[in-house]
N, C-alpha and C positions, 0 to 999 in steps of 0.2 A: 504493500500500500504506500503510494508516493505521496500521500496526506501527512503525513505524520513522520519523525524522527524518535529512535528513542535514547532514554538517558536511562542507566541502569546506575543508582547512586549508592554506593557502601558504606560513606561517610559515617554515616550515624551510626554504624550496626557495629555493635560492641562486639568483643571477642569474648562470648559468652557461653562457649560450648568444652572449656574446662581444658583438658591436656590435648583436644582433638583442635584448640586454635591456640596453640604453644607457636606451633612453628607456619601456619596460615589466619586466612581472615577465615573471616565464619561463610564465604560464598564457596570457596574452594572447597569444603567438605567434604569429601565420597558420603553419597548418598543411595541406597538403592543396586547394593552389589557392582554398580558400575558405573554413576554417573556423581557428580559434583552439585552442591545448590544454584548454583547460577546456571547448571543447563534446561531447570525448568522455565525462568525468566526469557532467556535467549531462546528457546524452543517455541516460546507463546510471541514471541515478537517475530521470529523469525517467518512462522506461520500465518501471520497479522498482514506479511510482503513487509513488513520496516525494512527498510534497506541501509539506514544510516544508525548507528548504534554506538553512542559515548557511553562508556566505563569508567565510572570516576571512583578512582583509589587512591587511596593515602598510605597504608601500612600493610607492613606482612603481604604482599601482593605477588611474592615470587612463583609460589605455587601455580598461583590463579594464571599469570603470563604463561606459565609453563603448558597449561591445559587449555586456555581456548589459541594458543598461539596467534594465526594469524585470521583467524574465524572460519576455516573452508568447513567442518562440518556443519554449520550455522549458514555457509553459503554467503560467507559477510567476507572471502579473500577475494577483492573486489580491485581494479584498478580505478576505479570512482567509486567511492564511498565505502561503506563495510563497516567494519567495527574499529572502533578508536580506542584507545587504551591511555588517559588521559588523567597524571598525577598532576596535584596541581603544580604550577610555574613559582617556584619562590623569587624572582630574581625584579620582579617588579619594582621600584620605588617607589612609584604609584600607586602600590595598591595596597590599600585601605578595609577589603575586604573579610571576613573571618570568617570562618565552619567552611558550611557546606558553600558560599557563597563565592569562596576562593576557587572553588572547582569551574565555577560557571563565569567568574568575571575572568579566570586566566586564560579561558577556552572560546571568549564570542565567538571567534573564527567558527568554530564548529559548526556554533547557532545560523550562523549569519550567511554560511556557505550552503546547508543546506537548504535543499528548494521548495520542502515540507511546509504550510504552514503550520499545524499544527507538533505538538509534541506527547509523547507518551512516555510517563515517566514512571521508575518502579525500584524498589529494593530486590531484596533478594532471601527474605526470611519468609516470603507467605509463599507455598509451593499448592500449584493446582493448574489445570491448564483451561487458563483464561483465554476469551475469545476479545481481544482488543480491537478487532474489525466490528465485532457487533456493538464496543463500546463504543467504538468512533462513531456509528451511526445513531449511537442514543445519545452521545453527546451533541450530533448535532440536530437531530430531531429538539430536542429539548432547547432548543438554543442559548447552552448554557456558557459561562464563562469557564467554568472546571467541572468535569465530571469525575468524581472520587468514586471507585470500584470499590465494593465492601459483600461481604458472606455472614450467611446468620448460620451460625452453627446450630445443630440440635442441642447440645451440651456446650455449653462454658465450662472451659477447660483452665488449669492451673496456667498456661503458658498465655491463655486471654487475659489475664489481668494487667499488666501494662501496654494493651492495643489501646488504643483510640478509639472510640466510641459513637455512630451518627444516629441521631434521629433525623428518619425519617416521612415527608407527609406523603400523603396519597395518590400526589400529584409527582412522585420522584425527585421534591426539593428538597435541601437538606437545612433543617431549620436548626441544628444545634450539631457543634463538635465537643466533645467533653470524655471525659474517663468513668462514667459510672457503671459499675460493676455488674450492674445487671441489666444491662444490656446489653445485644445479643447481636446488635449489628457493627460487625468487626468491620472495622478500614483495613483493608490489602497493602497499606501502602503502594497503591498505585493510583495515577492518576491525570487524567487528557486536558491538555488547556493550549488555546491559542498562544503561538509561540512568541509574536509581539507583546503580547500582555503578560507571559510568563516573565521576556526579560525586562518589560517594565515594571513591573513588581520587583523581581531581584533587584533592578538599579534601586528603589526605594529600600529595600531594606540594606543593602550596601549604606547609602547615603545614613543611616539610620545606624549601621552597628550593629543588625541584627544577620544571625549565623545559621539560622533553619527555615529550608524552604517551605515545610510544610506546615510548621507552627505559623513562620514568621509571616508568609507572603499568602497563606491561603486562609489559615485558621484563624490569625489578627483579623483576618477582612471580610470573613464570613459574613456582615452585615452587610457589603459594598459588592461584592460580588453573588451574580446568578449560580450557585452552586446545586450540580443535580448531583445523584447517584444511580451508579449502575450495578446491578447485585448479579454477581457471580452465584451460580447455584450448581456447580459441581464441587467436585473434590477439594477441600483446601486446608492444610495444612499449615500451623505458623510454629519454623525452629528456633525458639529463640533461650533455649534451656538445653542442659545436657539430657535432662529427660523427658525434656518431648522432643530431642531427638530420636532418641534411644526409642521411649513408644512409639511417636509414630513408624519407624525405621522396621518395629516389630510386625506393626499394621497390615504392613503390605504383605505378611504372609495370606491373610485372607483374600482370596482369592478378585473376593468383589471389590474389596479395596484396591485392588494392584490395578484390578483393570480399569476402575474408576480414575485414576490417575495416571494411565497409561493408554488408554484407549482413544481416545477424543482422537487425537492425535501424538504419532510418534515425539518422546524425546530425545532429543541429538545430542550427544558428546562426543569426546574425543575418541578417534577409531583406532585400538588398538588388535595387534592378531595375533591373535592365542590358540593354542591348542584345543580342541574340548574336554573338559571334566573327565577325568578318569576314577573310576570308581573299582578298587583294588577289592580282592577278596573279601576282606575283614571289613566291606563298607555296609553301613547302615544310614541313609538318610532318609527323614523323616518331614514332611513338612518346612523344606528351609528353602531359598534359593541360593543358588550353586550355580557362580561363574563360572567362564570358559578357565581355560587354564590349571583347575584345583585339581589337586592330587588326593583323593581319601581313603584312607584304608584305615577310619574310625568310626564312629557314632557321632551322629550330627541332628541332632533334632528343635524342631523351632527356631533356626538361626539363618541369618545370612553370611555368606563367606562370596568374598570379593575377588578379584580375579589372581589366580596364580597362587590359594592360600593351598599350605600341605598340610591334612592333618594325619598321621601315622597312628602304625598299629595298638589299638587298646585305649587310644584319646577319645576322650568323649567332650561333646559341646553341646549347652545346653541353653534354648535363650540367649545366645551372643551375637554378638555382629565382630566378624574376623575380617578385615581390611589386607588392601593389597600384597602377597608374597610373605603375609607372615608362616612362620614353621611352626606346628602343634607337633611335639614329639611324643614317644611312647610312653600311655598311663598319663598324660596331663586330662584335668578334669578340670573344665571351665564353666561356670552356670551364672547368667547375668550378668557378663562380661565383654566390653568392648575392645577391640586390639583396633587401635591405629597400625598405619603400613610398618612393612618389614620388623613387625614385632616375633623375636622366638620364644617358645615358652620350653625350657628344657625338660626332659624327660621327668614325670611324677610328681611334677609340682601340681598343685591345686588351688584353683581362684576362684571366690565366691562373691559377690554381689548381693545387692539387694534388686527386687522387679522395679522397687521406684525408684532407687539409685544406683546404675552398674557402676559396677568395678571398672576402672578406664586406664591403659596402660599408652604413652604414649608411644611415637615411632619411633623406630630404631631401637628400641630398648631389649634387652638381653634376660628375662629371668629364670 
């Protein structure tokens, strides 16, 4: 869709997901035996036709370069346009700017080069696969100035407590932004606005001092701006705990869940080629998914294991999520436990967790 540009913004998002953002941000993640958090954002935009796509990072960003490279599974390795990978510019004297505000005043060029009017903007913690074309059409049906995309969960969940909160009327305007807990209509952090008015908002809150797009430039102005909502009603998922990683991450065992969030449309990552799963004599799995590449000649149940994990003779895993190439050796007992990549666990040790709070062993590590 040549309407619209997206900005996929990290800034804000805390590294909140314990020894699993030691050494990343929280979009880099392995998610889902094979994919990372930011390839469900880039999967929904890609789908939408965006063709122009800024990622604005500030920290711990190694990883994340390392996995979307130059964007070719996204379709964004483009000789015009594609995906932008855009920390901000310190070198300004000029500039006056703070937070998130630094990303977009060091970057006009972006803004300004693209031939999009419109902009579509998004984090990278609320995972479901949003249809942003049919947002663009109810934003502009509505003829509003920002349409804020938001999900009403059945359940408020522990990781809903610090969303944002909308009410809204009947008419799909949004008469109130606030945090009250019992309410049910969660902000996606995403959200469509005419790109002239986006950057003249951002110029006011620059001018102003003020460092957050979505407080400063939308939620300050809630009385001055036509704000609608469009409510997302599939799958969605917000990580922003180690254990509503950890559950949701369990989730996708169920079957109707997996495909509720993988059905709509494919998501895209990085293409790696691996062997397929070899399942040794001594294997037992039970209800888990099992990437290409794993070697098991143990007992594997209720778990995911990522691509290229070995678990050997007499291991058992139970309730875990096993990340890329780590080694389960003979007689390890694992229950409610996460392994970050290239983790070994040597022969007959035994890690236990809790189901609300796993056990979490960072990468590289040796025990």
């Amino acid at each position: 869709m040549k309407s619209m540009i997206g900005v996929i913004n990290l800034d804000h998002e805390l590294d909140v997901l314990s020894e699993l953002t030691y050494f990343r941000c929280g979009a880099a993640v392995p998610f889902a035996g094979r994919y990372r958090l930011i390839d469900f954002v880039m999967s929904n935009m890609m789908h939408s036709g965006v063709e122009d796509i800024a990622l604005f990072v500030r920290r711990k960003y190694r990883s994340l370069l390392d996995h979307l490279g130059e964007g070719g599974p996204w379709d964004l390795d483009r000789k015009r346009g594609g995906l932008f990978i855009l920390p901000p510019d310190w070198n300004d004297p000029s500039d006056v700017s703070i937070g998130e505000m630094q990303h977009i005043y060091n970057n006009l060029d972006f803004f300004e080069r693209g031939p999009a009017p419109h902009i579509v903007y998004s984090g990278s913690q609320h995972l479901g696969s949003v249809d942003f074309c049919a947002a663009y059409e109810y934003h502009i049906q509505q003829g509003a100035d920002v349409t804020l995309i938001y999900s009403t969960p059945e359940e408020l969940l522990p990781e809903h407590r610090p969303c944002v909160r909308l009410d809204v009327a009947e008419d799909g305007r949004v008469t109130d932004i606030h945090h009250e807990q019992d309410n049910r209509n969660i902000y996606m952090e995403m959200f469509i606005m005419e790109k002239n008015l986006f950057l003249q908002l951002v110029n006011q809150c620059i001018a102003h001092q003020e460092s957050h797009v979505f407080r400063d430039a939308i939620q300050k102005n809630r009385h001055k701006l036509k704000i609608a909502a469009y409510q997302h009603t599939g799958y969605h998922a917000v990580i922003n705990s180690l254990e509503s990683y950890y559950r949701n991450s369990l989730e996708l065992l169920n079957p109707d869940t997996f495909h509720a969030l993988f059905d709509p449309q494919p998501v895209l990552t990085k293409i790696k080629y691996e062997v397929p799963a070899k399942y040794l004599e001594g294997a037992q799995v039970n209800h888990s998914l099992v990437a290409n590449g794993c070697q098991i000649d143990g007992q594997v149940e209720n778990s995911i294991l990522f691509r290229g994990v070995k678990v050997k003779e007499g291991a058992r895993i139970h309730n875990s999520i096993i990340m890329q190439k780590c080694v389960i050796e003979e007689g390890v007992v694992l229950e409610n436990v996460i392994l970050d990549k290239d983790v070994r666990i040597t022969a007959g040790i035994k890690l236990q967790g809790d189901v609300r709070k796993p056990y979490v062993v960072a990468k590289d590590t040796v025990i």
